[in-house]
C-alpha positions as CSV (number, residue, x, y, z in Angstrom):
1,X,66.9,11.2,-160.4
2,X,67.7,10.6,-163.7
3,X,70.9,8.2,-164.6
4,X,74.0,10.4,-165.7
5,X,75.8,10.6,-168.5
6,X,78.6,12.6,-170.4
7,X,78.6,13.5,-173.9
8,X,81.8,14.9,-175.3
9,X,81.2,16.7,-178.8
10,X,83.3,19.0,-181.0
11,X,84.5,19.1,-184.7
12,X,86.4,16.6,-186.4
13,X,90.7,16.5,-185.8
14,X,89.1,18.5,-182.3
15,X,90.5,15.9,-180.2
16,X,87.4,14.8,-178.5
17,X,87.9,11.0,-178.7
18,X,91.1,11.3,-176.7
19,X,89.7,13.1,-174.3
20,X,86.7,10.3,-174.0
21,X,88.8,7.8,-173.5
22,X,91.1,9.6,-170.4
23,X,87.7,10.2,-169.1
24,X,86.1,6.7,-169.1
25,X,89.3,5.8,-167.8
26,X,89.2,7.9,-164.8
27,X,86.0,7.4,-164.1
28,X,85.0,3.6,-164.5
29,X,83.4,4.6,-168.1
30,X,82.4,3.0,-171.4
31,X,82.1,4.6,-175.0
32,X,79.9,5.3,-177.8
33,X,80.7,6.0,-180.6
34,X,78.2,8.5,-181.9
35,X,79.4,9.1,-185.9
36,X,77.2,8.5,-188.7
37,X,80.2,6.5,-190.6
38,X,82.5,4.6,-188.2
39,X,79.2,2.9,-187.7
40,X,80.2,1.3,-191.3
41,X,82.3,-2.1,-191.4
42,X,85.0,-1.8,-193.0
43,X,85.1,2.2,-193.2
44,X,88.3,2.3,-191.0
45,X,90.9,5.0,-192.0
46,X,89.1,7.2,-193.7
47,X,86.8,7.5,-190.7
48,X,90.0,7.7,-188.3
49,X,87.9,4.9,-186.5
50,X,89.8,3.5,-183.0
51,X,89.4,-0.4,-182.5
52,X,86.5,-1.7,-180.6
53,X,87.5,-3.4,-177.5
54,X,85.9,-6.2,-175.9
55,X,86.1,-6.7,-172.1
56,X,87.0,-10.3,-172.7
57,X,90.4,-9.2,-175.0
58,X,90.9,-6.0,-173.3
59,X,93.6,-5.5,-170.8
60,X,94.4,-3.4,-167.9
61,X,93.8,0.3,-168.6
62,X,91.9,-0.6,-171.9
63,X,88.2,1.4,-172.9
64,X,85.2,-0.5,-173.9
65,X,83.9,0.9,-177.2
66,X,80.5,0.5,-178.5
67,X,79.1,1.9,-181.5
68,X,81.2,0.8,-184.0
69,X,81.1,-1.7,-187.1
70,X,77.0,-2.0,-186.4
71,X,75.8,-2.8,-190.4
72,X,77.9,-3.4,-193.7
73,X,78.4,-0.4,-195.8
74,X,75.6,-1.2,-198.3
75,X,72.8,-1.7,-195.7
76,X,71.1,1.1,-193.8
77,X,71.6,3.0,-190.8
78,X,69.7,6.2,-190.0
79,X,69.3,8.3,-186.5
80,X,66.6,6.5,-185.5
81,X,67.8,3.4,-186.3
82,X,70.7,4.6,-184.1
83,X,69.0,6.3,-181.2
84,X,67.1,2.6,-180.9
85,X,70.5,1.2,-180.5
86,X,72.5,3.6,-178.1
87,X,69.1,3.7,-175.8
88,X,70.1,-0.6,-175.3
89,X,73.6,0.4,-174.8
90,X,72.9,3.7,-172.6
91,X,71.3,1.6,-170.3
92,X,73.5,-1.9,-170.4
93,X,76.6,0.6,-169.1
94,X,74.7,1.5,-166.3
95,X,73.0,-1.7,-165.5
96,X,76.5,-2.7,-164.5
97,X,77.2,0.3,-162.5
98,X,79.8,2.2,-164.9
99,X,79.6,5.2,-166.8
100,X,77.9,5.9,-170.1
101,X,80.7,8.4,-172.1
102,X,79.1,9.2,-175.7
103,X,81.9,10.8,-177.8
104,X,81.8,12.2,-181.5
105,X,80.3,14.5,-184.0
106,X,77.6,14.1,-185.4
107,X,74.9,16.3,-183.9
108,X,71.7,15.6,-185.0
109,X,72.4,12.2,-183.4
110,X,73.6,13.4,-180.3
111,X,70.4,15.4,-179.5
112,X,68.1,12.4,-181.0
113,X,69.6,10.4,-178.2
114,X,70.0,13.1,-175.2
115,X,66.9,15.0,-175.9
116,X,64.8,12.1,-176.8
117,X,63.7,13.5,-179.9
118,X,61.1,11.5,-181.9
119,X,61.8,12.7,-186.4
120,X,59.1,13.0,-188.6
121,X,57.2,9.6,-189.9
122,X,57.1,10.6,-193.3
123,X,56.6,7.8,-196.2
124,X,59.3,7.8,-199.3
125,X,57.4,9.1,-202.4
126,X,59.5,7.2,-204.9
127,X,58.4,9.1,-207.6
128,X,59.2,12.6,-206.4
129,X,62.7,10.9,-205.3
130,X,63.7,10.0,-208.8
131,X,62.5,13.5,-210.0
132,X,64.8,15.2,-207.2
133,X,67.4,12.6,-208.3
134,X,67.5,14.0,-211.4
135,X,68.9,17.1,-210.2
136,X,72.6,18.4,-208.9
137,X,73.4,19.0,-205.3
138,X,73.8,23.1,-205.6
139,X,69.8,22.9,-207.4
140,X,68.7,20.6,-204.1
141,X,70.5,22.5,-201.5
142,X,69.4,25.6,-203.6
143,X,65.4,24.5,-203.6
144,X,66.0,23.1,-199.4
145,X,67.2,26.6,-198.7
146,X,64.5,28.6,-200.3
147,X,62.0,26.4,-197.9
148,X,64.0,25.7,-194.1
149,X,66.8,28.4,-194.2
150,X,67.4,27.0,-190.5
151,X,68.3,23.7,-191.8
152,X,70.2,24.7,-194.9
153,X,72.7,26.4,-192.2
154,X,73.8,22.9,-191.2
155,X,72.7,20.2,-193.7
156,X,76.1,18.8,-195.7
157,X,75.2,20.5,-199.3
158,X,77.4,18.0,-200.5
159,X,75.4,14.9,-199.5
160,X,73.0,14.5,-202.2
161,X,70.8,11.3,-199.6
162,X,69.8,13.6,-197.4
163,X,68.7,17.0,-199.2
164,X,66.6,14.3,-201.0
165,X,64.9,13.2,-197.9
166,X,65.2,17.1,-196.5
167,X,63.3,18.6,-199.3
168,X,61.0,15.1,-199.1
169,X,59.9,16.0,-195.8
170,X,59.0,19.5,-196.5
171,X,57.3,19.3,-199.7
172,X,55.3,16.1,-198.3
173,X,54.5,17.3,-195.0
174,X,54.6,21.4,-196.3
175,X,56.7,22.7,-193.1
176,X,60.6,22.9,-192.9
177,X,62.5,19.9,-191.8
178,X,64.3,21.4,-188.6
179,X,60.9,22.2,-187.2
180,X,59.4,19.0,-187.1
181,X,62.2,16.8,-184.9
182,X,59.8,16.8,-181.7
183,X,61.3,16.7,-178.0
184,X,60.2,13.6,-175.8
185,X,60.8,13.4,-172.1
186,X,64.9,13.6,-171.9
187,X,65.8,10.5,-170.2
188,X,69.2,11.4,-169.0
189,X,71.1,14.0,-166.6
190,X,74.6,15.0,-168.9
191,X,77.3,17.0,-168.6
192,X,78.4,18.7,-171.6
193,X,81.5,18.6,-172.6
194,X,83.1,20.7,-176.0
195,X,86.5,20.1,-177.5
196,X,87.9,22.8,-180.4
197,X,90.6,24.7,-181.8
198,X,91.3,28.3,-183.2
199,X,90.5,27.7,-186.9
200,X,93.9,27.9,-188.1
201,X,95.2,25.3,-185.6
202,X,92.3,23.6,-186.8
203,X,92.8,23.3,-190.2
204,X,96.7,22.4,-189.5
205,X,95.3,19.5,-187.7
206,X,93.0,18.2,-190.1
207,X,95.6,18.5,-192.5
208,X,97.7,16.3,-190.9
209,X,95.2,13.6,-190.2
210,X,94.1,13.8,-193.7
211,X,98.2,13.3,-195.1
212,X,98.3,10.2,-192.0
213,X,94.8,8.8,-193.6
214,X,96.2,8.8,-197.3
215,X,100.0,7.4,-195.5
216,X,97.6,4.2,-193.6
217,X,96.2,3.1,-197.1
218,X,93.2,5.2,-197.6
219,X,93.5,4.6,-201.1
220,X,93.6,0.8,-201.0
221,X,91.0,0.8,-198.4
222,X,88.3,2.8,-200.8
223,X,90.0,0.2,-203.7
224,X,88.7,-2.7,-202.2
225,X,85.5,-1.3,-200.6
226,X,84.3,0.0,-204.5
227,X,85.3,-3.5,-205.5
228,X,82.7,-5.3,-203.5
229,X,80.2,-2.6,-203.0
230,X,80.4,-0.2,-205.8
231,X,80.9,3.8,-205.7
232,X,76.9,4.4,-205.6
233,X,76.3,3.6,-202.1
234,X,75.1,5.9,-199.1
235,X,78.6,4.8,-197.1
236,X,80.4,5.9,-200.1
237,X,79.6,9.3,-200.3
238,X,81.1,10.5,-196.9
239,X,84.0,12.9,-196.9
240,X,87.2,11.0,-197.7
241,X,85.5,8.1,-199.8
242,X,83.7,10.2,-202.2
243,X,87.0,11.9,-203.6
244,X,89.4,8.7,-203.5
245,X,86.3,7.1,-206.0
246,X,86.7,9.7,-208.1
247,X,90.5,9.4,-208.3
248,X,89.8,5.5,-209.1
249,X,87.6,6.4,-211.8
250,X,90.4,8.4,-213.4
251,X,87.8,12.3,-212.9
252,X,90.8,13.5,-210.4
253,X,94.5,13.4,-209.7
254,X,95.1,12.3,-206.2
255,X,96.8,15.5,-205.5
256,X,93.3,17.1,-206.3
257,X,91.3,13.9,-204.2
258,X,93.7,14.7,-201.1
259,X,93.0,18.7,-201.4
260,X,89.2,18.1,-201.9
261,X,89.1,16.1,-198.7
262,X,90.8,18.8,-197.0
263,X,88.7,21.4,-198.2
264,X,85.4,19.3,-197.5
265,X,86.7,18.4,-194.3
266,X,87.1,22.1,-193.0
267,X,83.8,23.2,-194.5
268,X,82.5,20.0,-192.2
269,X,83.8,21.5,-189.3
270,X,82.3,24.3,-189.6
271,X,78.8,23.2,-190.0
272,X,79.5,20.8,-186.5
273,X,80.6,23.9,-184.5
274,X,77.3,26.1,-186.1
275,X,75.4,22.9,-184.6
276,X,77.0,22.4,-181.4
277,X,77.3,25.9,-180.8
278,X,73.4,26.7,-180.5
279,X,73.8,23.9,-177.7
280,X,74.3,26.7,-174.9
281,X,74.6,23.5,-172.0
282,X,77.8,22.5,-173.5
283,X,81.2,23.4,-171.4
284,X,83.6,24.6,-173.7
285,X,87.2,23.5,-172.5
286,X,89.8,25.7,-173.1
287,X,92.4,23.5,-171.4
288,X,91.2,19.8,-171.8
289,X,92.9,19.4,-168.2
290,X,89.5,21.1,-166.8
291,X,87.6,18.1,-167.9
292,X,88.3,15.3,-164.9
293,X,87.2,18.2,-162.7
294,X,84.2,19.3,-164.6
295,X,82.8,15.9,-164.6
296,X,84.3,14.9,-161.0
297,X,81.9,18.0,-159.6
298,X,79.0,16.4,-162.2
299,X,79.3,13.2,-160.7
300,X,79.0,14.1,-156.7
């Protein structure tokens, strides 16, 4: 019997961390957090990132997160790096009898973990990085396209680090990148769980949380990160940091940073539900009420 676990998935503004956190509470749980930047310290609002809380400050009623805060913004943290890290957690959780609730969106990180998937080994070529460097994102994505179509569906065109290490992989190893992740022996029995919207009630939502974001200080919180880091680094470039930079170097109004993150935001979505929906295991809700059943029923 393998231990049990539930992974709750959907796009961002979905909801899905709300729903987490009623489950863990109803069922003796703990979180992790599995998102590629609330892992960052000091990437709070823009991330929409809850505060971790630690069973020696946490009250009655109160979630244990984990996942959160791991590395400073300017040091590296990669899906391997992370699957490493949730496997120790995964299995801490248990150890002490309570339930393992992994909540977020980032996909490629979710099945990493749950299917035990083992990514390329693949050396950086330095040189052929600075050639590729040299380019724009639309001649990358353009070039990653032409050799995995498959990934090109669900890589973020917009995130110049990774069609870099994309196209890497497949000139280096001369096979497309989404072909090569290879499946271990899954370690874990889990329940599926999907949260999402109609598209327009989508959008509305990540509207608002975008207008909330700007209203807690996004701004000021970008300021001071640039500050001590600089606008260059990996952690920078996520949706929502990327645009305020640009506004602080004077490219953009803010009007035009806050309707860019909207805009990237939504076309984010989309790529997590093409991801999660090829993920035919996953229980769709369509009433988020349906959930303490679901999982009741998983657990017996």
């Amino acid at each position: 019997m393998k231990p049990k676990i539930v992974a709750v998935v959907g796009p961002t503004a979905s909801g899905k961390s709300s729903l987490g956190t009623e489950i863990a509470k109803k069922f003796n749980g703990e979180i992790l957090c599995v998102d590629s930047r609330t892992v960052y310290l000091g990437l709070d609002v823009g991330t929409a990132k809850s505060s971790p809380l630690t069973p020696l400050l946490g009250g009655e009623g109160e979630v244990i997160q984990h996942g959160l805060d791991l590395v400073n913004p300017d040091e590296e943290m990669n899906g391997a790096l992370f699957k490493e890290y949730a496997d120790k957690v995964i299995a801490d959780i248990l150890s002490r009898g309570k339930l393992p609730v992994l909540v977020g969106g980032t996909g490629l990180w979710f099945d990493m973990i749950i299917d035990n998937l083992e990514m390329p080994e693949v050396e950086p070529d330095l040189v052929l990085r600075a050639e590729l460097e040299k380019r724009s994102e639309e001649e990358l994505f353009f070039e990653f396209k032409k050799l995995d179509p498959v990934g090109a569906e669900i890589i973020d065109q917009k995130n110049k680090r990774r069609l870099i290490r994309a196209l890497e992989v497949c000139k280096k190893t001369g096979q497309p990148f989404s072909e090569l992740r290879k499946k271990g022996e899954p370690k874990y029995d889990v329940l599926w769980l999907g949260v999402d919207w109609p598209k327009n009630i989508l959008d509305e939502r990540i509207d608002q949380r975008v207008d909330e974001m700007i209203e807690n200080g996004l701004v000021d919180e970008v300021k001071n990160l640039m500050e001590k880091y600089g606008d260059k680094i990996y952690a920078m470039s996520g949706i929502g940091y990327q645009e305020i930079c640009r506004f602080l170097n004077s490219q953009i109004s803010l009007v035009e940073a806050v309707e860019e993150i909207k805009t990237n935001t939504k076309h984010y979505a989309k790529r997590q539900r093409t991801w999660f929906k090829k993920n035919k295991n996953i229980h769709w809700l369509t009433d988020v009420s349906e959930a303490e059943l679901i999982v009741q029923t998983f657990l017996k």
